[in-house]
N, C-alpha and C positions, 0 to 999 in steps of 0.2 A: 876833307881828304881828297886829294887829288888822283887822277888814272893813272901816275904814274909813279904813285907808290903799291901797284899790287902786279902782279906775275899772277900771269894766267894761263891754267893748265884746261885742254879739251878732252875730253872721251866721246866719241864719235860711236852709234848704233845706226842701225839702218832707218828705225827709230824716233832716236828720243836723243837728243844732244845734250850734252848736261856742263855746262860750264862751271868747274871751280874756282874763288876766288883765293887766293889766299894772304892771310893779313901782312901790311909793309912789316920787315922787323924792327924792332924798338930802337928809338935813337938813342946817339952815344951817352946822353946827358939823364936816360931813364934809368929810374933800378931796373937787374933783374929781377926784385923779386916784384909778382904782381900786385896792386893795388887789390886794398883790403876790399871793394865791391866784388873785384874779378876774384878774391878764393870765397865770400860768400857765396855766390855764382854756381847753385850746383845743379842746373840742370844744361845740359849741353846743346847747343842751339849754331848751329850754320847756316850762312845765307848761301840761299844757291838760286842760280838762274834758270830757267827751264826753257827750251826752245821746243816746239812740237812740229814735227815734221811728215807724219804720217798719223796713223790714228792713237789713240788716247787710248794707255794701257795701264790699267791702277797697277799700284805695286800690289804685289801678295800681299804684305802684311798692314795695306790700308784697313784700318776699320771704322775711322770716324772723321768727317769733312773737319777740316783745320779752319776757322775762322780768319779771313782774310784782316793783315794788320797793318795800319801804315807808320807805326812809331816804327824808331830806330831800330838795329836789330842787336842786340846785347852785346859786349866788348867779346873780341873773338878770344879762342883758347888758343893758345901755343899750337896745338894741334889738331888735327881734323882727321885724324888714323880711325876716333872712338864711330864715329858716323858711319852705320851701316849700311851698305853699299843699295841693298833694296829698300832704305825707308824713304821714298820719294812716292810726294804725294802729289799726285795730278792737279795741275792744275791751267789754268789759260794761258796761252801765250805772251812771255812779255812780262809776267807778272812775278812778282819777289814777295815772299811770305816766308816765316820762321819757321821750320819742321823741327818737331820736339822728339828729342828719341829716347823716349821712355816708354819704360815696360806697364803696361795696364794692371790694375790689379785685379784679377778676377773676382767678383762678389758671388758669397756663396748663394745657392737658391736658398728661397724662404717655401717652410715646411706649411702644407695647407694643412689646414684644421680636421683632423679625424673626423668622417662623418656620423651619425650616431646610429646604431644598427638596427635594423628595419625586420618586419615579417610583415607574413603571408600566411592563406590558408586555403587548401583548397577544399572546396564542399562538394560533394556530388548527393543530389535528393531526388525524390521524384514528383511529377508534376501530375496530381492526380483527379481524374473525374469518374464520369459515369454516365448511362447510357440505359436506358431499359426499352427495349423492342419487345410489340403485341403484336404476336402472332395468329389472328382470326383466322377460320375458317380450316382449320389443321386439318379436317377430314378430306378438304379438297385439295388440298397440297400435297396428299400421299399420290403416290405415282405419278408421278411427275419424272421420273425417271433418274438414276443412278448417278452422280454428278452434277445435277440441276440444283440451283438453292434459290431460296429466297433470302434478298440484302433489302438489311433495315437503311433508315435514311443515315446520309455521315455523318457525321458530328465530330466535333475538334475537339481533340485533348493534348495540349500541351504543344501547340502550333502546329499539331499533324491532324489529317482528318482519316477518321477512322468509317468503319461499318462491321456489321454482325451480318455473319451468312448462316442459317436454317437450311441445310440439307435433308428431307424429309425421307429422302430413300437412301439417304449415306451418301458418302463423297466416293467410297471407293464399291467396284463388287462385290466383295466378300463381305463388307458388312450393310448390303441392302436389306437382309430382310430380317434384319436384329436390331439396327442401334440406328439411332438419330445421329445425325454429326451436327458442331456447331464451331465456327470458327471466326476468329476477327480477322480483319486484314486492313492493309495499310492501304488507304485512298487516296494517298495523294504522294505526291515524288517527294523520295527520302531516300538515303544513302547510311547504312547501318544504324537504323535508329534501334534504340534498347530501350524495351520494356517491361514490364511485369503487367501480369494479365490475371484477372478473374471473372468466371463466365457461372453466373446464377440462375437456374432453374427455379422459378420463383412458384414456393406452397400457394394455391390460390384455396384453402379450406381453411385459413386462419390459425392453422397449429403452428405456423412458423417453421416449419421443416424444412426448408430448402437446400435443394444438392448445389452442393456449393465445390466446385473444381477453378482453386486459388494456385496460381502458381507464385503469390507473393509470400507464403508461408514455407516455400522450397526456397528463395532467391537468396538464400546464405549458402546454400551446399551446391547451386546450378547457377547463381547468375541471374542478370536478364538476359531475354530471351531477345537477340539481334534479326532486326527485318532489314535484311540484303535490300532491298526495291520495292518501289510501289506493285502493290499486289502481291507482297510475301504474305503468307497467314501464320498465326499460333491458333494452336486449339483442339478438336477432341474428333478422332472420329467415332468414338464410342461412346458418344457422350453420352446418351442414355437409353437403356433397353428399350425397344418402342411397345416391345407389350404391356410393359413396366408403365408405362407413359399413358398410354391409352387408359389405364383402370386406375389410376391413380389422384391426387387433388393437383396434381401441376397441369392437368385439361383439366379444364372451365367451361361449360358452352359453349366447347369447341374452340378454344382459345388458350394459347399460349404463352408467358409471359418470362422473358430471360434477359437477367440487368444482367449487363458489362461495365466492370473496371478498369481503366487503363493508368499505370503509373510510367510517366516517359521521365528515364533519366536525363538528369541535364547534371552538367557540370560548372561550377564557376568559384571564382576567385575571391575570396571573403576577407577582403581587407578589415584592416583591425579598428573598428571603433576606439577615437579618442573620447577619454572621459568625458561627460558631459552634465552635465545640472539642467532639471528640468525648471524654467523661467516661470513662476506664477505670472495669469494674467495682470492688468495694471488694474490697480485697485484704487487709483489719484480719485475716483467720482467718490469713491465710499470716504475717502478721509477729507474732504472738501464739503461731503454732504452730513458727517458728522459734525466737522467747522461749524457748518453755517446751525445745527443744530445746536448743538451746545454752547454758541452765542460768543463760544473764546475771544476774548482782542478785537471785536465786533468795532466799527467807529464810524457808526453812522445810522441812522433808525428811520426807518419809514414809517409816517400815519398812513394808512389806508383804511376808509372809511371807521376811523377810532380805532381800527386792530394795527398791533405794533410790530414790524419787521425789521429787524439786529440784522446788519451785513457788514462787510469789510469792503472799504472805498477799493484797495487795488484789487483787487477778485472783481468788482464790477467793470471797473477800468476796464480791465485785461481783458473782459468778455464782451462789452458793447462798448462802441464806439461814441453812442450818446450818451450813457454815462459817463462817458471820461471826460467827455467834455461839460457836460453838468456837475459834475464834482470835482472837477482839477481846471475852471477856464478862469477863473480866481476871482467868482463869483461864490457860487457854493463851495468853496474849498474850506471854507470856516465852518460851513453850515456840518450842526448833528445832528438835525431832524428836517427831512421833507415831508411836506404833506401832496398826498398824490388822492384826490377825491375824482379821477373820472375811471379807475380801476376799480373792479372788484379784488374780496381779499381774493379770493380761491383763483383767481386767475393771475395776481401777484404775484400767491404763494407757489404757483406751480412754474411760474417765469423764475421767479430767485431757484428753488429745485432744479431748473435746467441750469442755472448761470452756473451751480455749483457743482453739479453730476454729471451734465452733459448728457440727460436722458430726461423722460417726462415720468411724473409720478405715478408709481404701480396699482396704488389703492383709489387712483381716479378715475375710475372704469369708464369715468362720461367722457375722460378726454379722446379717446382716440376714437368714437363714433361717433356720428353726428344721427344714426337710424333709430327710430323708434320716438320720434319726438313731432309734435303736434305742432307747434310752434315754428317761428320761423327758425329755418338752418342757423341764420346767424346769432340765434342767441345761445347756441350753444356752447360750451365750454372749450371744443376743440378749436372751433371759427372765431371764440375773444381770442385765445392763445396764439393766432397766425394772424391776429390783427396787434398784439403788443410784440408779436416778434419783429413785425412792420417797422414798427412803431422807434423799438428801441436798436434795431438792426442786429438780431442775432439772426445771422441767417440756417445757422442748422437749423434751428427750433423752427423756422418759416418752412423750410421744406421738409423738416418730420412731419411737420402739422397739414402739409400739401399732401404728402403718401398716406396719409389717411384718409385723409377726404378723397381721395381716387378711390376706395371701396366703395365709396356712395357713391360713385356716380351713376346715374342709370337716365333715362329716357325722361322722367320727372324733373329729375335737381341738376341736370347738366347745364341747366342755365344760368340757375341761380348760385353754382358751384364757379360757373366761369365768371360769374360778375365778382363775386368772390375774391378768384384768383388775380384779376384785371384788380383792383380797388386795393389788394395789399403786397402786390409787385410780388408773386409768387406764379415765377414766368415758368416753369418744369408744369404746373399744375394747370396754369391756362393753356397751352400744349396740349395736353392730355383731353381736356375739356374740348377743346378745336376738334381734335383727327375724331373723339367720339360723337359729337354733333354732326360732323362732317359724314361720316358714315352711318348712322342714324337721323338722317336729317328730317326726310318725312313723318319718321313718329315725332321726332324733335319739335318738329313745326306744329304740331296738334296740343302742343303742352301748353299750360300757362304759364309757365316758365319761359315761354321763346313770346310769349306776345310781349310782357313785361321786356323782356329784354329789347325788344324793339322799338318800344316804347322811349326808354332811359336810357340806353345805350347804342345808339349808333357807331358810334365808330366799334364797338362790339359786333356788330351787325356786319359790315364791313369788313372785318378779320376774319369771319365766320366766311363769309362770300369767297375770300382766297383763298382760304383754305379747301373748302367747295372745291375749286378753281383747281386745286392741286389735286387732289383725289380723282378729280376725274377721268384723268389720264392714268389711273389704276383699274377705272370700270368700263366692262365691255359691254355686256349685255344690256345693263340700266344707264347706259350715260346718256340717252336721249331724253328719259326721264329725269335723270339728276338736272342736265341741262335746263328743263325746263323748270325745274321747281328752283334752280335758281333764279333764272329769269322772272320769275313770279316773285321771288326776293328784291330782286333789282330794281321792280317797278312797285314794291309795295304792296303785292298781294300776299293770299295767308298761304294757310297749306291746299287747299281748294281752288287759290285760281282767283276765289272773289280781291276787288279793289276793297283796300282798308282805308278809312279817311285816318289819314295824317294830323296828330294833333300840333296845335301851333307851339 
């Protein structure tokens, strides 16, 4: 298509230049009527040139950027009347793109989802305590003068601190020479606090008779009773005849006894509990320890010393690491019987117990103390049990069977407690054994337990020394002694200073 089949009309703004083209007309040899493309053709499209000469001014009715196109631009229409005069959409200088002019369809909103209806509650209760003030020496309190009181110590009820004032000659003059007054007040900064009060003149003769002036048995027909400010009071100036008082069981040897009540309203917001189910604890030990009881699907049996122990190969797995590997490294994977001759049964039996419950047996009273036995510590049934937990590497059972042996330790067995700990890698318990040697070291040193250990354990000896080393920068008064009782360590002396010969 050449430039000089098209006639070119300008519209000229101060603006915005807009060059129309319009299309050559049909030659002699074309139908009028148009090609069946051009009446499929029903959206209406003009090319137009756009010159920008000032600034860039969207049309009103832009709403959405036109996607820059460089195909051809569609076979023109007869006419260009349909083209509404402000659908021109901005765009650079220079540049030819198809403007579509068509009507948007509006899409209706999408309705949100009803939210589901909610409550609330409001609670208002009171926050209540109590308070009893002894009043010695009541005879010397009279005359004290008109006004004057004695205030019990404050005490806090319900985030506010309160007190009880004893007026002995009344609060006001006209009631000096008749009635006690007795009143509470608020001690500490508050701004309308409400409360309900009751002030008890307590029977000290054991009948129980107490005058009792409750203003919580009124608080349906009056309210609480509102304190303005620190320092507002509720309370009585008549609280009670004083001749009344004096001959009566509420003086005592001269002693007076009056509990205060305070109930401080509070208000708040009581959302609604979601239903809930209460969760029994887990009960997997008890049905693991009936398991290994009643022997069910058992597939694997231990001899120990002739006694027979039924277990399940994946429950051991799953629980020690050396047995997985002893019954699944595809050696003993065939095997249905081990025999295990350097265990006792009852220390076995209390091993397989933990593997399946994950706790030590209740009825073994000997496991969990090592005190009262003549013998050595280590033959006890607690010290096998953190020697096969070593052994087979369960390590709870290593350190259940450590937090027990911490009740024994004392001044005697902390030696032989930490050789202990050091020999079956139960590093929380050797710890423990250090910081208390470490701080009891002088009696430490006087035991047979520490000569032995010096004896056999040396680099024991030497843990024992730094941690010394670390404590002593916690002691002020004795670290010149600590100091030197290590140095005595250092060079091989006891707890006295004397040279020990070193054995070869």
């Amino acid at each position: 298509m050449t430039s000089e089949a098209f006639q070119t009309r300008t519209c000229q703004s101060d603006d915005l230049i807009i060059s129309r083209r319009r299309p050559p007309p049909p030659s002699p040899s074309s139908s009028s009527k148009p090609s069946a493309p051009l009446q499929n053709y029903k959206k209406i499209e003009t090319e137009i040139a756009i010159e920008i000469s000032g600034p860039q001014i969207p049309s009103p009715n832009f709403e959405f950027p036109i996607p820059l196109s460089k195909s051809p631009p569609p076979p023109p229409q007869p006419s260009s009347s349909s083209l509404p005069a402000n659908r021109v959409s901005p765009v650079l200088y220079g540049l030819r793109l198809p403007v579509q002019a068509m009507a948007l369809e509006a899409e209706a909103p999408m309705l949100a989802a009803a939210a589901p209806p909610t409550t609330s509650r409001s609670v208002t209760e009171t926050v209540n305590g109590s308070h009893c003030f002894e009043i010695k020496g009541y005879s010397l309190a009279k005359g004290m003068g008109i006004g004057k009181h004695i205030a019990s110590d404050n005490f806090t009820i319900g985030g506010y601190q309160w007190a009880i004032y004893f007026y002995p000659d009344g609060k006001n003059p006209e009631d000096n020479s008749t009635y006690v007054s007795v009143f509470i007040s608020l001690a500490s900064d508050g701004a309308d606090v409400r409360a309900l009060f009751e002030l008890t003149l307590l029977d000290q003769g054991g009948k129980g008779k107490h005058k009792v002036h409750s203003h919580f048995d009124r608080s349906l027909a009056s309210g609480p009773y509102t304190l303005k400010y620190r320092g507002s009071m509720w309370g009585y100036k008549r609280f009670f005849r004083r001749s009344h008082l004096e001959t009566s069981d509420y003086l005592k040897d001269d002693c007076l006894k009056i509990n205060c009540t305070v109930g401080v309203v509070v208000s708040s917001i009581d959302r609604p509990i979601l239903n809930s189910i209460r969760v029994p604890e887990s009960n997997i030990g008890t049905h693991f320890g009936m398991l290994l009881e009643n022997m069910e699907g058992s597939d694997i049996t231990f001899d120990v010393w002739g006694e027979k122990f039924h277990a399940h190969k994946l429950v051991l797995a799953a629980r020690s690491s050396v047995f997985r590997s002893e019954l699944f490294d595809g050696v003993g994977e065939n095997k249905q019987e081990i025999v295990v001759d350097d265990l006792e049964p009852a220390v076995f039996k209390a091993l397989l117990y933990f593997i399946y419950t994950d706790n030590l047996p209740e009825d073994e009273k000997s496991v969990k103390s090592c005190s009262g036995h003549a013998y050595s510590m280590s033959e006890t049934l607690l010290v096998k049990l953190l020697a096969v937990a070593d052994r087979y590497g369960v390590d709870r059972l290593r350190i259940m069977c450590g937090s027990y042996l911490c009740k024994d330790i004392s001044v005697t067995t902390v030696c032989e407690i930490l050789a202990l700990a050091d020999r079956y890698h139960a590093k929380e318990l050797k710890a423990v054994c250090l910081k208390f040697a470490a701080e009891n070291l002088a009696a430490v040193m006087r035991s047979d337990g520490f000569e032995c250990l010096k004896e056999n354990n040396v680099s024991l000896q030497s843990e024992l020394l730094k941690t010394v080393a670390g404590c002593e920068k916690d002691l002020s008064p004795d670290s010149g002694k600590t100091r030197s009782v290590w140095a005595q360590l250092s060079d091989g002396g006891d707890s006295h200073g004397r040279r020990v010969r070193q054995r070869n």
